[in-house]
Structures are given as C-alpha cells and as structure tokens.
C-alpha positions as CSV (number, residue, x, y, z in Angstrom):
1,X,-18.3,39.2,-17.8
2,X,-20.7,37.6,-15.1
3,X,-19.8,38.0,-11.6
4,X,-20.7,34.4,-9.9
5,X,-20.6,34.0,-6.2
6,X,-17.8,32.1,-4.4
7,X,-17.6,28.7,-4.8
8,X,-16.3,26.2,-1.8
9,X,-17.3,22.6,-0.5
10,X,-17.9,23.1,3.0
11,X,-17.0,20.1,5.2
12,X,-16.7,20.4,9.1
13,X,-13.0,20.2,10.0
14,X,-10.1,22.0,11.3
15,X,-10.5,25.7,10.2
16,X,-8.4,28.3,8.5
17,X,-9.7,31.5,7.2
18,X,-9.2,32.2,3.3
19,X,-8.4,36.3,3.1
20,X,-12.6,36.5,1.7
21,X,-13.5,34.6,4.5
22,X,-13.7,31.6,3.0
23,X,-12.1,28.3,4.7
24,X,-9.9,25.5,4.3
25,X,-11.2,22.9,6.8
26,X,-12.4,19.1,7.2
27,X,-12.2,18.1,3.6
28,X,-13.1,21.5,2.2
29,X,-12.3,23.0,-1.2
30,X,-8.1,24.1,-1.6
31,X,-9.3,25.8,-5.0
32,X,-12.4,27.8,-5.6
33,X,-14.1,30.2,-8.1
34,X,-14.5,33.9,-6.6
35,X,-15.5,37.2,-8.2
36,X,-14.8,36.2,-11.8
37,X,-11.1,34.7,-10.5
38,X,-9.2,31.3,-9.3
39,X,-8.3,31.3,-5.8
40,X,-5.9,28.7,-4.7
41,X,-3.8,28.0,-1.6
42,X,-0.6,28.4,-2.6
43,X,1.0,25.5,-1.3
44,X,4.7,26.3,-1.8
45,X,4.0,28.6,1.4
46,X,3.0,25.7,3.4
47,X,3.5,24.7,6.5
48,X,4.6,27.8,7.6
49,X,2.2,30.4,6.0
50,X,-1.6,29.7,4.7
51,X,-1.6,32.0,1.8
52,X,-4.5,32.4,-1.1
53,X,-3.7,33.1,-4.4
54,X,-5.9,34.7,-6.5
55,X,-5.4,34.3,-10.1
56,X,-6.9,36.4,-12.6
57,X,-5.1,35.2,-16.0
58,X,-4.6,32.2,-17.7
59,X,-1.0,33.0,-17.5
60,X,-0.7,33.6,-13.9
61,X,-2.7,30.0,-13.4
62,X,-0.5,28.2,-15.7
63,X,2.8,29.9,-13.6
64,X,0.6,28.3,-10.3
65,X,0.7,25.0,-12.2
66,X,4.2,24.5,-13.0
67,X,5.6,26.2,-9.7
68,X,3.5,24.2,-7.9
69,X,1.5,26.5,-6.2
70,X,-1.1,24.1,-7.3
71,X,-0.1,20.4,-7.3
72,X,-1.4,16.6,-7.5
73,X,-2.4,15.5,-9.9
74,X,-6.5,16.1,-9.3
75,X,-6.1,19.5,-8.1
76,X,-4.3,20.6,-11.5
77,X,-7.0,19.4,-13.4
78,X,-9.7,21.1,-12.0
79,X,-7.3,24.4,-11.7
80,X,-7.2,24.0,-15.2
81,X,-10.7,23.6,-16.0
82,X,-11.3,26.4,-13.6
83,X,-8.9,28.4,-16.1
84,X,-10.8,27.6,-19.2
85,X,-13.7,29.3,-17.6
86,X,-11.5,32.1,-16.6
87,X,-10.8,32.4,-20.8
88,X,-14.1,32.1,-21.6
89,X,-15.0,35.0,-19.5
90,X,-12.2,37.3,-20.4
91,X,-12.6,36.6,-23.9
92,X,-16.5,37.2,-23.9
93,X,-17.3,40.6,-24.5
94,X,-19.8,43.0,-23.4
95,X,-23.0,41.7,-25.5
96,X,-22.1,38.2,-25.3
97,X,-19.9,37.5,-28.0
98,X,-17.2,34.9,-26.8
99,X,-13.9,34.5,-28.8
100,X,-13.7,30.5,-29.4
101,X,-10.3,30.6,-31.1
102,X,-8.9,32.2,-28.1
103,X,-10.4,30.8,-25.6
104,X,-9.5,27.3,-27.5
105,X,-5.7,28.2,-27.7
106,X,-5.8,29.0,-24.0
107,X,-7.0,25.7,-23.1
108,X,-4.2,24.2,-25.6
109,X,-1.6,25.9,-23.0
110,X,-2.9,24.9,-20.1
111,X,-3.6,21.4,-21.0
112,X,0.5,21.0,-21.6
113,X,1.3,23.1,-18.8
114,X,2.7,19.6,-16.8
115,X,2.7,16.5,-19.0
116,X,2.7,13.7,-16.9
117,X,-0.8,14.0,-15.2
118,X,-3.4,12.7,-17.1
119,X,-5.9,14.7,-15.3
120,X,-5.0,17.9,-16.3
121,X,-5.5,17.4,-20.5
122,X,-9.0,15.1,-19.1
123,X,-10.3,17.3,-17.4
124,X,-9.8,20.6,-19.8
125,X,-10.7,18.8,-22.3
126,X,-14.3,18.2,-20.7
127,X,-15.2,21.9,-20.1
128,X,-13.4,22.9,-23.8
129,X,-16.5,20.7,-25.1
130,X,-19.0,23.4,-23.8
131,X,-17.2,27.0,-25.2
132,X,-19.9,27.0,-27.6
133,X,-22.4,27.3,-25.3
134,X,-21.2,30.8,-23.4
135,X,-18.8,31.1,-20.5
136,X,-21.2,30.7,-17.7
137,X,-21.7,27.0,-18.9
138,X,-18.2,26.3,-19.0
139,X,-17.6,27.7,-15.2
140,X,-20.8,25.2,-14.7
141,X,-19.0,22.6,-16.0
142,X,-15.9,23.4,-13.8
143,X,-17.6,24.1,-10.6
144,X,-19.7,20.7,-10.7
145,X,-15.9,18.8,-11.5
146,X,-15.4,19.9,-8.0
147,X,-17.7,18.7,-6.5
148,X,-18.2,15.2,-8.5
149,X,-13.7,15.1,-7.0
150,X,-15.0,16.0,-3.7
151,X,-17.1,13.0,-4.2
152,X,-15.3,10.5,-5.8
153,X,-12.5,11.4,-3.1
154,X,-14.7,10.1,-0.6
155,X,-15.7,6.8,-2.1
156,X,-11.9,6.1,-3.2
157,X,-10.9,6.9,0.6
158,X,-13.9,4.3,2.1
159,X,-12.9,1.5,-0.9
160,X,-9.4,1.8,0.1
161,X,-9.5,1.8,3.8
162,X,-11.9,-1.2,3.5
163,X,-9.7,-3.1,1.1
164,X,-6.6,-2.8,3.8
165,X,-8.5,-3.5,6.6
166,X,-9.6,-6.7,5.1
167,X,-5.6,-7.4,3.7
168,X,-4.5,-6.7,7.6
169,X,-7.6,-7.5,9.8
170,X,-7.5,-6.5,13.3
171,X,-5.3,-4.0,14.6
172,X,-4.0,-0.7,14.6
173,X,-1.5,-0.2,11.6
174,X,1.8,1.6,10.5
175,X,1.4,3.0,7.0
176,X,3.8,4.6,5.6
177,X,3.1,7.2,2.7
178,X,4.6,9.1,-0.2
179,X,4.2,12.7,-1.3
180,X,1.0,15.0,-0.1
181,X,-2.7,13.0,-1.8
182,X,-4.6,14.5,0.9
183,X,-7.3,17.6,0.5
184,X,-4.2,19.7,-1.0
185,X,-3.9,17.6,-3.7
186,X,-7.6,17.0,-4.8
187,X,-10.9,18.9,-4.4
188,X,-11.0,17.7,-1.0
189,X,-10.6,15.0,1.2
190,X,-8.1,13.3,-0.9
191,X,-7.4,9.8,-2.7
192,X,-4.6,7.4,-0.6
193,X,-3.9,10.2,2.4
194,X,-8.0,10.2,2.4
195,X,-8.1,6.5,3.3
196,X,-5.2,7.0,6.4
197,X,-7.8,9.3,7.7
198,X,-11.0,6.9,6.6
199,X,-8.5,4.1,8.7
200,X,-7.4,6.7,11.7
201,X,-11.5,7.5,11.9
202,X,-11.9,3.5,12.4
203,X,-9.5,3.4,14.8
204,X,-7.2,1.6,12.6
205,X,-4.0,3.5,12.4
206,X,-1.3,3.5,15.0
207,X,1.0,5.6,13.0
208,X,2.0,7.3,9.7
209,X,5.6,7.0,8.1
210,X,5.4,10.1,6.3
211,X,8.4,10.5,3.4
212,X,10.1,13.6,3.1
213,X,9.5,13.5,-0.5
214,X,12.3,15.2,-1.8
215,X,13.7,17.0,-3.7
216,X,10.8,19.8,-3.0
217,X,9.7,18.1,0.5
218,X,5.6,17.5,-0.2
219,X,5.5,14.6,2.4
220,X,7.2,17.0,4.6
221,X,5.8,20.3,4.6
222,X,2.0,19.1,3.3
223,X,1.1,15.5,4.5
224,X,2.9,16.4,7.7
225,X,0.7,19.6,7.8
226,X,-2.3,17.9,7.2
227,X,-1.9,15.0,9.4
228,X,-1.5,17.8,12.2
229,X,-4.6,19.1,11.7
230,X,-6.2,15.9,11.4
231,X,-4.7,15.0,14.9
232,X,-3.4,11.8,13.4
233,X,0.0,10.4,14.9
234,X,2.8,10.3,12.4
235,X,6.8,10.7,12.2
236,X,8.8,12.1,9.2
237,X,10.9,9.6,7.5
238,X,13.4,10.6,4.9
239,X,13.3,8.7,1.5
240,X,16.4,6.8,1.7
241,X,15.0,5.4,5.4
242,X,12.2,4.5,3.7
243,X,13.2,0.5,2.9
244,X,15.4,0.6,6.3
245,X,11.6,0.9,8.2
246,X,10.5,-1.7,6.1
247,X,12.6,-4.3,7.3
248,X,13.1,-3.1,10.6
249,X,8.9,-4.0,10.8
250,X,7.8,-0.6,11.0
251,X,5.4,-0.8,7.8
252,X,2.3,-3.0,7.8
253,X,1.1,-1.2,4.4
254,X,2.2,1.0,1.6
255,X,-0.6,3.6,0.5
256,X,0.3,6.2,-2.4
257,X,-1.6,8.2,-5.4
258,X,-0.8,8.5,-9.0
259,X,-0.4,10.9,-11.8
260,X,-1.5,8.7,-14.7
261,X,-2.6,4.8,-14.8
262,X,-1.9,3.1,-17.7
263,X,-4.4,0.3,-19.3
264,X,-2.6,-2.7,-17.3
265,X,-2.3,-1.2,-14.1
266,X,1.4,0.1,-14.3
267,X,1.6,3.7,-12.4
268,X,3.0,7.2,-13.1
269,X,4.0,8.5,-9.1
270,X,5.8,11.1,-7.5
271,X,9.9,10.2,-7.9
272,X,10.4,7.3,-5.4
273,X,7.5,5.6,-5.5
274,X,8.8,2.7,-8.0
275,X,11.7,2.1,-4.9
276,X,9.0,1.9,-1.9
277,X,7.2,-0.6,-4.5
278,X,10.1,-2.5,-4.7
279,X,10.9,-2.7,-1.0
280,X,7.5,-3.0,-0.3
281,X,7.7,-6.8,-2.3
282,X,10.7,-7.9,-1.1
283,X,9.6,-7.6,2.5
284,X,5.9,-9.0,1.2
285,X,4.0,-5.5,2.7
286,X,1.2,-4.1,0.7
287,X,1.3,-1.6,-1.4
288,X,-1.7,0.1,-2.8
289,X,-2.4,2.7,-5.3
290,X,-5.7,4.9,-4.4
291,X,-6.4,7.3,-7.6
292,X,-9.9,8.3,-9.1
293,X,-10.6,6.8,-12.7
294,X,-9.6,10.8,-13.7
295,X,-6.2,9.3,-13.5
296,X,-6.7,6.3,-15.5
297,X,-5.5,6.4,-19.3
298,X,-7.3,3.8,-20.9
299,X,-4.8,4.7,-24.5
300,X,-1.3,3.9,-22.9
301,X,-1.5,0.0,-23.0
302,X,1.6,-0.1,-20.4
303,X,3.5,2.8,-18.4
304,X,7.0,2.2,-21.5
305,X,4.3,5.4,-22.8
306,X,4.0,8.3,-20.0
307,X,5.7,10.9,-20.5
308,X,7.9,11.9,-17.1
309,X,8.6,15.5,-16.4
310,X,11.8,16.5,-15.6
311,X,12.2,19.5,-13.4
312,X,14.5,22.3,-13.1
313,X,18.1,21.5,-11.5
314,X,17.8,24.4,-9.0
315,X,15.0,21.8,-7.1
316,X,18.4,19.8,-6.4
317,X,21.6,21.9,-5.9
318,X,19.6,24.0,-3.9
319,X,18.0,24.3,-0.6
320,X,15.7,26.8,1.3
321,X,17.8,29.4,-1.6
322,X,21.3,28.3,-0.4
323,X,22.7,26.5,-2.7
324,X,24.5,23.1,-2.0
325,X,25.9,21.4,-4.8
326,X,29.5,22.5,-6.9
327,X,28.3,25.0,-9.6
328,X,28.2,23.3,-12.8
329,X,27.1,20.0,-10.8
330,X,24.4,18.1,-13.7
331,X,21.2,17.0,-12.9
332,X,19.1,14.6,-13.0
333,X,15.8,15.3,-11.9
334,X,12.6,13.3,-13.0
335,X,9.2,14.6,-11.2
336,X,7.5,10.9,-11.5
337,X,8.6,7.7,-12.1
338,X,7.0,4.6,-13.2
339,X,5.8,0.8,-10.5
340,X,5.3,-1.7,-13.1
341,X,2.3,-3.3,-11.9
342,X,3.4,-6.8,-10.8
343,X,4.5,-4.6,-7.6
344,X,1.2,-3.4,-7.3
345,X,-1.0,-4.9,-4.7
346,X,-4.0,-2.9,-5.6
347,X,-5.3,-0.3,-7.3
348,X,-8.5,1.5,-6.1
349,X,-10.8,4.0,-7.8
350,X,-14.3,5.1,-7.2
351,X,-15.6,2.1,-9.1
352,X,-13.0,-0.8,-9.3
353,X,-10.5,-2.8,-7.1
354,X,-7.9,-3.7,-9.4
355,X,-5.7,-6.3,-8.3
356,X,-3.1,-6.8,-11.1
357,X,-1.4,-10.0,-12.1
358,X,1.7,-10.7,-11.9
359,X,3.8,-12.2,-15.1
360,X,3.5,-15.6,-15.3
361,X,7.2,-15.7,-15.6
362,X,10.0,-12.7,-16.5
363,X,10.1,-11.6,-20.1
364,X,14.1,-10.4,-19.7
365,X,16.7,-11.2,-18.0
366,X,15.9,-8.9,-14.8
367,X,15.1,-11.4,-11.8
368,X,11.3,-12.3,-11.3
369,X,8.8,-9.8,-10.0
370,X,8.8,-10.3,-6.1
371,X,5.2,-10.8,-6.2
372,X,4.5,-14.6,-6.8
373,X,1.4,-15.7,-8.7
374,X,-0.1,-16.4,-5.2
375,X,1.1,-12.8,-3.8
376,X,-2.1,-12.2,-2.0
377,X,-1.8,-15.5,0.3
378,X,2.0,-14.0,0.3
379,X,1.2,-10.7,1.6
380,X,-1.8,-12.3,4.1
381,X,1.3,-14.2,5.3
382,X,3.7,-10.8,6.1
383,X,1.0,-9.2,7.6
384,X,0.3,-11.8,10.1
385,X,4.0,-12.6,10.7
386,X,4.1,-8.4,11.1
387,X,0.8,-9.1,13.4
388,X,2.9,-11.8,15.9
389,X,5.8,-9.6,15.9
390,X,4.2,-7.0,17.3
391,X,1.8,-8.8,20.0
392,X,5.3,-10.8,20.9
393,X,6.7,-7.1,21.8
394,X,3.3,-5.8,23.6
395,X,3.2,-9.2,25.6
396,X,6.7,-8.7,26.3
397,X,6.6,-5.3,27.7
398,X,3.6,-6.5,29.7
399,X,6.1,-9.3,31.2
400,X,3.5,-12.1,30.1
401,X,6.0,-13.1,27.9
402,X,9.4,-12.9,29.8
403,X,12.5,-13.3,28.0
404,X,12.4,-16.5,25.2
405,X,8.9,-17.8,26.8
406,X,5.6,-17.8,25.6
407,X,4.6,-18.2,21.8
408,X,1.7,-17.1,19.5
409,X,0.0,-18.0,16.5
410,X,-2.2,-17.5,13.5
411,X,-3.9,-19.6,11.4
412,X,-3.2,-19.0,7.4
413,X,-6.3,-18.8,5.5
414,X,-7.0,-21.4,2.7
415,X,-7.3,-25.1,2.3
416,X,-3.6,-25.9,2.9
417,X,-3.8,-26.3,6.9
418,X,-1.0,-24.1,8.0
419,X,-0.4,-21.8,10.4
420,X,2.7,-19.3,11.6
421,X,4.0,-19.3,15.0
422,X,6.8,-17.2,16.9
423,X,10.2,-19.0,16.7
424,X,11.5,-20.8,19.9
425,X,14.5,-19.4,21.8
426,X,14.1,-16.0,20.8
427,X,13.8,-12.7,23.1
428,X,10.0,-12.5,22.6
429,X,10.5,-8.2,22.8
430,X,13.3,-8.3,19.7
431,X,11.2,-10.5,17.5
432,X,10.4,-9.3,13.3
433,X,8.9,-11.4,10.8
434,X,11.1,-12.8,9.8
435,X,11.1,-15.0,13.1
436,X,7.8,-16.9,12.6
437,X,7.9,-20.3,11.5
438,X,5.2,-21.9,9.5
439,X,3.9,-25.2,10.6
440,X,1.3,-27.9,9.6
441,X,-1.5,-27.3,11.6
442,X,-2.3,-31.6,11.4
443,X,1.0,-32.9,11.6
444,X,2.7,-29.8,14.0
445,X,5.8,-30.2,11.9
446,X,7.6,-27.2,10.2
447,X,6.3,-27.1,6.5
448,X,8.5,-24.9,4.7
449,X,12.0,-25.1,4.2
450,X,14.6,-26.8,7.3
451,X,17.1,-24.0,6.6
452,X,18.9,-21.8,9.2
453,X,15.9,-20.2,10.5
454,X,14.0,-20.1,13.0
455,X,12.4,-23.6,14.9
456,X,9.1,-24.0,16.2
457,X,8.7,-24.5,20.1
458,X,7.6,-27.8,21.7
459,X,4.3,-25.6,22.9
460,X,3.5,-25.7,19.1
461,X,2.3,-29.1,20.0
462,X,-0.4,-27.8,21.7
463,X,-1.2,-24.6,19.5
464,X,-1.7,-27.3,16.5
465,X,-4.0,-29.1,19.1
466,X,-5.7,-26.4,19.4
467,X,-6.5,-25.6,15.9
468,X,-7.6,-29.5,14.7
469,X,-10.2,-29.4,17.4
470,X,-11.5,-25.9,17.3
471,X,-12.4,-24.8,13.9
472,X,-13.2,-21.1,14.4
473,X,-9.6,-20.7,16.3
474,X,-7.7,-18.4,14.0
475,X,-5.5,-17.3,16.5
476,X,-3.9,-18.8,19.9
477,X,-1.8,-17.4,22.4
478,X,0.2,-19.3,25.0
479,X,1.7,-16.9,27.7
480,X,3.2,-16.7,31.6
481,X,0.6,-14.4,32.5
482,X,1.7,-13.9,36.5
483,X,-1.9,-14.0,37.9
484,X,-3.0,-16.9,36.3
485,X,0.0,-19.0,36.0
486,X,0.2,-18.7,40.0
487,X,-3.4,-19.7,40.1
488,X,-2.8,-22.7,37.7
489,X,0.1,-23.5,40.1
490,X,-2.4,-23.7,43.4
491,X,-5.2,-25.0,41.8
492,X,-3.4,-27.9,40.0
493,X,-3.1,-31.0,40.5
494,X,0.1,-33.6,40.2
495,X,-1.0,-36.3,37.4
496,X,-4.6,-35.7,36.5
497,X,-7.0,-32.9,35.2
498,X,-8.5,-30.0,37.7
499,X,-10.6,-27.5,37.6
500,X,-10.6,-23.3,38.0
501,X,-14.3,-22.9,38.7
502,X,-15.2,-18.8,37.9
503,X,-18.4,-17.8,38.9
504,X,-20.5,-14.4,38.5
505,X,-17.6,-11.9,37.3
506,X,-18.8,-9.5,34.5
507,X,-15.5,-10.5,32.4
508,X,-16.7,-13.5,31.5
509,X,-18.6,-11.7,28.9
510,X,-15.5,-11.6,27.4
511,X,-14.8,-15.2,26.4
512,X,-17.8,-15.1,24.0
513,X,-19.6,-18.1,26.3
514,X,-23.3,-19.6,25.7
515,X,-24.2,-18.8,29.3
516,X,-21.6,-16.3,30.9
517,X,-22.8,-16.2,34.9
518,X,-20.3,-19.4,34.8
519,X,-17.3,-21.6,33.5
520,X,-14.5,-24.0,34.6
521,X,-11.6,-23.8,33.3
522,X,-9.2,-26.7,32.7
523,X,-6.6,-27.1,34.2
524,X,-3.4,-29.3,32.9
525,X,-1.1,-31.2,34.7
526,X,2.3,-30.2,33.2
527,X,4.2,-33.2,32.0
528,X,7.9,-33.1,31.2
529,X,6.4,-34.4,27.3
530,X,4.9,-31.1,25.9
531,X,3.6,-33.6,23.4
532,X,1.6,-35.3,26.0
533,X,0.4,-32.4,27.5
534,X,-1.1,-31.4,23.8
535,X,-2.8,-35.6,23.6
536,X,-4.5,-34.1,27.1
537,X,-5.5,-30.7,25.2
538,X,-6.8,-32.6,21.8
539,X,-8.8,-35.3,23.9
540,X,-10.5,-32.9,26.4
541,X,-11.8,-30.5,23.7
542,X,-12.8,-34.0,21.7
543,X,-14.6,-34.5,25.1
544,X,-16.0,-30.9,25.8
545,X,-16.8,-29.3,22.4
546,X,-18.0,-26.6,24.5
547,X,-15.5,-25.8,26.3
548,X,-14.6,-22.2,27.7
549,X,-11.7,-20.9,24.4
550,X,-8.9,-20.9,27.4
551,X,-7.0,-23.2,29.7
552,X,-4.5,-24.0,32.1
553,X,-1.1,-25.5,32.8
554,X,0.0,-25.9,36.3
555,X,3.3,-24.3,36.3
556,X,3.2,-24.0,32.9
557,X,0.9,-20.8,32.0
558,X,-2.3,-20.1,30.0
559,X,-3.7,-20.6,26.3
560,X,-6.1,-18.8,25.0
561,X,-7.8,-18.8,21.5
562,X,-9.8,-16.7,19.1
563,X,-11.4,-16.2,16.2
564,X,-8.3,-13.7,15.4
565,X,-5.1,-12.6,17.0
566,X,-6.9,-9.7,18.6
567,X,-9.5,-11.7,19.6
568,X,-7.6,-14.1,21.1
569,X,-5.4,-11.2,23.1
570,X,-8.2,-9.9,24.6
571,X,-9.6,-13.0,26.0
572,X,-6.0,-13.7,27.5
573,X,-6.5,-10.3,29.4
574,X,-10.0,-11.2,30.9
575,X,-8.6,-14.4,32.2
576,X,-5.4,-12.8,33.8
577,X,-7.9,-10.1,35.3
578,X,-10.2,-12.9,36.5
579,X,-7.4,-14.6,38.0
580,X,-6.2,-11.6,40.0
581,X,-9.2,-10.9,41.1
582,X,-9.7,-14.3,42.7
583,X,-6.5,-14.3,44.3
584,X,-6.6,-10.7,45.6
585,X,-10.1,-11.9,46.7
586,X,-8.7,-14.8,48.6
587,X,-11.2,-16.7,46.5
588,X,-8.5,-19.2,45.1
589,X,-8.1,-21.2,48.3
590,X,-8.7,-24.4,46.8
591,X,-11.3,-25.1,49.7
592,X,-13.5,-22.5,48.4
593,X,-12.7,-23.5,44.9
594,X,-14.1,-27.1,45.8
595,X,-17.4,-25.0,47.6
C-alpha cells in the first residue's frame, strides 16, 4: 500500500488543532486523507469536544456514516469516495495486484450506507470508474472531489448571498436557518450556512435564527458552533418556534441545503424543512435552497420518488441517554422530508438560479400553493412591508417617530404605480407587516382591498407627491425629527413658502447634491388640508426639478427621499444633524438665516 501525505484545504479562519496537527479553520477540510486512512471530525462530539476520527476500514467509515459522525449530505459523499480509495488500497497487494471484485462490493456498501442523499451513490460512483487504473488513481480521484466541493462551496455561497441581497436590498437581515450546511457538512465553507457568512462578510446580516433541529439537535450543537467561531450574531430557536418568529417579523429570509433535488425542483431536507417552507409562504418570506448540482438528480422527475430514511426510535424516546418517552412508545421518525417546489423561492447551485414555477392552478383538492404565479413581486412586497416595520421601530426608539406619528414608504417595483406605506393610527414601535397599506402612487388612494385593515394616513398625500414628481424616489420618510421640526417651526412662515438656507457643512455630502458647499431647503406652511400641503409639494418640485431630496413643514416635521429605504434614512439623519447643529450654533436666528 502507498503511504500519501495528508491531505487538507487550508483556508485562514478560526483555528483548532487536528491530533496530526492538522486544522479545522476558516473554511478548511472536516475530512481528510492521512497515512493510508480517513480522518474525520466526529461531529456527534460537537460542541463540546473537537475530536478526529481516524478510520482505517471500510466498515468503520460506513459505522461514521450512519451514526453520523460524518453527516450532510456533501460531506458523506466525499467520505465515501475517500473509502473506495481506502478499499482499493487494502485490497492491493504487495506487487500491485488490486482485487476489483472486492474493492467493487465495498463501494456497493457504502453507496447504500444512507439512502436519501444523492451525493453519496454520485460521488462513489465517480472514483469506482477508475479501480482499474490502481488505487493511487482512485485516492486522486477522491482527493481532487475535495477540492472541486471546496470550490463549488464557494461559488454557491457568493450566488446565493447575491440572489438575497437583490430579493431584500438594503439592510441588515434576519435569516433564519435549518440543520448544520456550513463547513461540517461539505468540504468546506459550506452551501446555504456559506452564504449567511458570504451575507455577515457584506455586512448584511443582523441575526441568525438557528433551529434546534431536532430530534439529534444539528442546528444546535453544529450551526450554533460554527456561527461562534465565525463571530456571527445568532439565537437558538426551537423547531416548533420556528413559524411563531415568522409572523412575529423576526425572518426576512429562509436559507436551507438539500439532500437530493429532483428534476423539477422539489427538495429532499433535513425533517422540518417542508413546515418552514410552508410558513415561509404564508407569511410571503423567501425561502431558498443552496445545494451544489452534486445534489441534483436529474432521474427522479418529481420528489413522489426519494427514498426518506427513517432512523432509529432511540433518536426520540431518548435524550442525552435518559430516556423520556413510556417504554413501548412507537415511532415515527423520518430523517428528511420532501418542499414541493411551488414553496421554493429559489434554488442555487454552482451554475444555475432556479426559480421554480408555481402550478398554474391545484391538481387535488389541497388548497392552492401559497406562492401565486406572480410570487416574486409577492415576496418583493413582504420584504419591504418587513423593511417599514422595522425602520418604523428604529425611528421609534430614536423618538422621531413618537407614538402613532410619522409614516414611511416604499415604492413597489413594476409598471403598476404602487407603493406600501405604514398604516395611520398605529404605535409606530409595535408595527409588523402586516400594518402597511398599499396605495396608488397617482391617485394616493388605497389600491387593494377596503377590508378591516389598516388605512393610509392623510401624509400619504404628500408621500404620493413625492413619488409622481421624483422618479428615482424609491423610498420616503416623513418624521418629527426634534431638531428639525423646531427649526421648521422658527424658520417658517404663516401662509406662504420659506426657506432653510445650509451653507458649508460637510453633511451635505450626504443628500447626494450637484454642488454640496450649499442648499435651501423648503420650507411648508402647514395647512389644516394635508392635501393642500401635498398641491404645495407637487407644484414646487414641478418648479425646482432640482431640488435638495428633503423638505420642511412648519410644525409639521421633515420628508425626506431616496433612491431606497436606507437611502432615504440616512438622508433624514444628515438633515436632523444639520439642523442641530444650526440651532446649537445659534445659526437659526432667522436674522442670520436672511444674512
């Protein structure tokens, strides 16, 4: 038998030493090739011990596979092209010789060591193709699957994180994840927990829900463990809280792996992934599906043909070795489970965006798929709603938006001109999405259902003003800013337009202005008719194309605008600053102002 060298991906990251020295850090290698044997981290040790395994039999790896010392669904299938090679050498003898047959029955067991992953029979399958040609090429074989996972990991992370920072443009997100797909499960790096990190890296994520996953706890003991490491803010939410989070506006986006992909997009997952797809399209969040094309099957035309493990009943009536259920309790214990893929956003490989379709109507008497044939505009929609809710509460807190005042915005994309806004009357720090209203942007009326829900406010009026006159507005916010709305108080006048001149302060950079050493802003006269006040609005931007993307209302407050909801945020905090500044200055007196 040849004695090859150790074989790791080396990544910079968070460090742990391997008993040889080796290490489990950034993305690096979780399974590796050293001194003719497997070594693995044994991942039912985790969190709270970092063991390697090293396995030196094709019987001791398969043992790894179905205990789980090795899991997901890319990391089996390279453990089990890595034992092929093991075969090949123990079955080579001295001059050469290698023993196909056995080598060849050895794969047969491993390859049906789990049956739901398709990556496992893939991927032995591929190094089985080169026994002929000695064991040495068949470790080759393995070794470079490593590193094409390692690889293909990192473009599925990038693809992902790109695709959900286009779906949710903007600001920091709460996704909420199932099971461990991070660098445990894969080569490295990792398929949907690899794109929280690509998004945490971009600044992107403001938390992770991680699910317990039970019944043998991966979200909690791994994802947990590796989000830790990664320095990455998260809390541990059990399963069943899962849809509760949902609709309490907690989860902007749903990101999970797979085990096996069938040809139209339907999805083999850990257990209680079909129930976060189906919360995920009642409350219109999206939920995507990162997996290389490793986990594709292109045979199975729909998921009606995956075979789902079921596991031992121990997993269930028992817990940490005490056991908790009635002896004799049955089980029912299914390791995956199947999301059809109507309630599939996306799914993202190393070379596709797949965005399923959704039935064009139901084919039994179930109740329609949650995702309508428009579900994209549909999800856009729940992620800005989710977007307002949360600047409502941070506007709030800030006391810019006290109590029921104030209001924000967002322009829907699409030819249809309509745009969501807060609902009037409500405590502006309790709001969810389900308090946004959705208006015509040329007529300002509501323009979807009267109902019970929520009404717009009379400031929608000039919000809708806003948006005819100013194409690049995507976003405005109207607030009670205290600097600024006591500045508009002085500075106003009763019955006609003033000015707020602003002169030389480095935050004017921040309105995005031609020339930036100066502006004026405008200042409204605040009539009892919010409707007029908007005819004032509409017919000075007519007049002054140009003009500065905020304004004034004497006792009224500020509006700003933006190109987004972020965008428009910001500018409402360099006006407030500019306005403090003048009045801490002493620079408001209106003498001065009319220097």
């Amino acid at each position: 038998m040849t004695t090859r060298p150790a074989h790791s991906a080396t990544v910079p990251g968070p460090e742990t030493s391997s008993p040889d020295g080796r290490t489990l850090s950034g993305p690096a290698a979780s399974l590796t090739w050293s001194d003719g044997a497997i070594s693995i981290v044994d991942q039912r040790a985790l969190p709270h011990e970092i063991r390697w395994l090293r396995l030196e039999t094709v019987d001791e790896l398969i043992d790894a596979i179905r205990s789980l010392a090795v899991r997901g669904a890319p990391a089996i299938g390279l453990a089990g092209a890595l034992g092929v090679a093991l075969s090949a050498h123990r079955h080579t003898a001295p001059g050469g010789s290698t023993d196909e047959a056995a080598v060849r029955a050895d794969a047969a067991r491993i390859a049906t060591a789990r049956p739901t992953a398709v990556n496992l029979a893939q991927a032995v399958a591929r190094v089985a193709e080169r026994i002929p040609e000695g064991p040495d090429v068949v470790l080759d074989t393995a070794l470079r699957a490593i590193d094409e996972d390692i690889a293909t990991n990192r473009v599925c992370a990038v693809s992902a994180a790109d695709l959900v920072a286009g779906l949710l443009p903007g600001r920091p997100l709460r996704v909420l994840t199932h099971c461990n797909t991070g660098r445990l499960a894969t080569a490295a790096g990792g398929t949907a927990l690899g794109a929280v990190l690509e998004l945490a890296a971009r600044g992107r994520i403001a938390e992770v829900l991680v699910d317990e996953t039970r019944p043998l706890l991966q979200g909690a003991r791994l994802t947990t463990w590796e989000l830790e490491e990664a320095g990455v803010p998260y809390r541990l939410c059990p399963d069943s809280a899962a849809a509760a989070a949902m609709s309490g506006s907690l989860v902007d986006c749903v990101l999970v792996g797979a085990d096996r992909i069938a040809a139209n997009g339907d999805t083999a997952n850990k257990i209680g992934t079909y129930a976060l797809a189906v919360a995920a399209a009642r409350h219109g969040i999206p939920f995507v599906v990162v997996a290389p094309e490793s986990s594709w099957d292109p045979e199975l035309p729909d998921g009606s043909g995956i075979v789902i493990e079921e596991r031992a009943a121990d997993e269930v009536t028992t817990l940490a070795g005490v056991r908790i259920a009635p002896e004799g309790a049955r089980v029912f214990n299914p390791a995956f489970d199947v999301t059809p893929h109507e309630l599939i956003t996306a799914l993202v490989s190393e070379v596709r965006v797949l965005r399923p379709e959704a039935p064009a109507a139901p084919t039994t008497s179930a109740a329609p798929s949650a995702l309508p044939p428009d579900g994209a505009a549909e999800q856009h929609r729940a992620g800005a709603a989710a977007a307002l809710a949360d600047q409502s509460r941070d506007l709030y807190l800030r006391g810019w938006m006290p109590g029921t005042s104030g209001n924000l915005s967002v322009r829907l994309p699409g030819p249809s001109s309509r745009a969501l806004i807060t609902g009037s009357g409500l405590d502006k720090g309790a709001l969810s999405p389900r308090d946004m209203v959705l208006v015509d942007t040329v007529t300002g009326q509501v323009a979807g259902p009267a109902g019970d829900g929520p009404r717009p406010s009379a400031e929608t009026a000039v919000h809708t003003a806003v948006y005819r006159s100013v194409q690049e507005a995507g976003a405005v916010v109207h607030a009670h800013c205290p600097y600024s709305t006591a500045l508009a108080r002085r500075v106003g006048a009763v019955g006609h337009l003033s000015w707020l001149p602003l002169r030389h302060l480095e935050l004017l950079k921040g309105l995005g202005l031609a020339d930036p050493s100066h502006t004026a802003l405008p200042v409204f006269p605040n009539w009892p008719d919010v409707a007029r006040i908007a005819q004032d609005v509409a017919g000075h931007l007519a007049q002054h194309p140009s003009s500065p993307p905020a304004l004034l209302i004497a006792d009224h407050g500020i509006t700003v605008w933006g190109s987004d909801l972020v965008q428009a945020r910001n500018r409402l905090e360099c006006v407030e600053a500019m306005c403090q500044l003048l009045l801490l200055t002493g620079e408001s007196d209106p003498i001065r102002l009319a220097a």
